[in-house]
C-alpha positions as CSV (number, residue, x, y, z in Angstrom):
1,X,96.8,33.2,234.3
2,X,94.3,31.2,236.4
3,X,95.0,28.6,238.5
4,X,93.0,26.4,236.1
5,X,94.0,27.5,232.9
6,X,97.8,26.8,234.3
7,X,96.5,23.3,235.4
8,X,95.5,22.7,232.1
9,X,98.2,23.7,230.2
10,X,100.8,21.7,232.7
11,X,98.5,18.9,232.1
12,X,98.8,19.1,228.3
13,X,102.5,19.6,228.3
14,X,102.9,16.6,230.8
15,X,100.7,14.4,228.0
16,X,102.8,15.6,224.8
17,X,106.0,14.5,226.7
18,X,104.1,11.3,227.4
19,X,104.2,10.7,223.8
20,X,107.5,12.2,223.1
21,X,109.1,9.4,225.2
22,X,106.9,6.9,223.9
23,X,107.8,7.6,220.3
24,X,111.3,8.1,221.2
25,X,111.1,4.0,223.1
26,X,110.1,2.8,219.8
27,X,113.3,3.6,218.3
28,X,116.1,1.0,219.1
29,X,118.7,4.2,218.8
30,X,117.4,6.0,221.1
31,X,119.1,8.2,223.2
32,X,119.0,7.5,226.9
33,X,120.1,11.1,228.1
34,X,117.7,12.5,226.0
35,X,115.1,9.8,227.6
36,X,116.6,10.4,231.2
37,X,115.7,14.2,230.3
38,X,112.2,13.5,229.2
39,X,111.3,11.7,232.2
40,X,112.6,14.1,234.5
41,X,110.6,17.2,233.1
42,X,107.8,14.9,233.0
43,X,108.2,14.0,236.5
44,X,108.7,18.0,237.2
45,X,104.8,18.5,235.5
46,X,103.5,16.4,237.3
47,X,104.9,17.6,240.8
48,X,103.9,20.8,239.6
49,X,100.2,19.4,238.5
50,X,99.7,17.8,241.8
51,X,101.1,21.3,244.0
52,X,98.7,23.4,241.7
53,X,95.8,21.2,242.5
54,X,96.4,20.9,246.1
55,X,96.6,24.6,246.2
56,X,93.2,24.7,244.4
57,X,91.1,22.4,246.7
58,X,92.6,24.4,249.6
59,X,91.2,27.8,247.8
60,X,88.4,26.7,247.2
C-alpha cells in the first residue's frame, strides 16, 4: 500500500471514530472506558497520520 493510500485510510478511520465518540457524548449513559478507549485510538491515528506525513514530505 502507498504511503498515500495509507494516509488516507488512517485519515478516514481517525474521522469515523470522531463521530463514534461524538455520538457516544450524546448519550447521558455513556460509558467512559469505552470513551477513554476511543480517544486513545484516536489519538494513536493521528500520531500515526502526522509520522506518515512527515515521512512523505521528507521523500519527496
Amino acid at each position: 500500500m502507498s504511503v498515500q493510500a495509507n494516509l488516507a485510510d488512517l485519515k478516514q478511520q481517525h474521522r469515523a471514530l470522531e463521530r463514534e465518540i461524538e455520538e457516544a457524548m450524546t448519550h447521558l449513559s455513556a460509558d467512559d472506558l469505552k470513551l477513554a478507549e476511543l480517544k486513545r485510538r484516536k489519538l494513536h491515528l493521528k500520531d500515526e497520520i502526522a509520522r506518515l506525513s512527515q515521512l512523505e514530505t521528507t521523500v519527496h
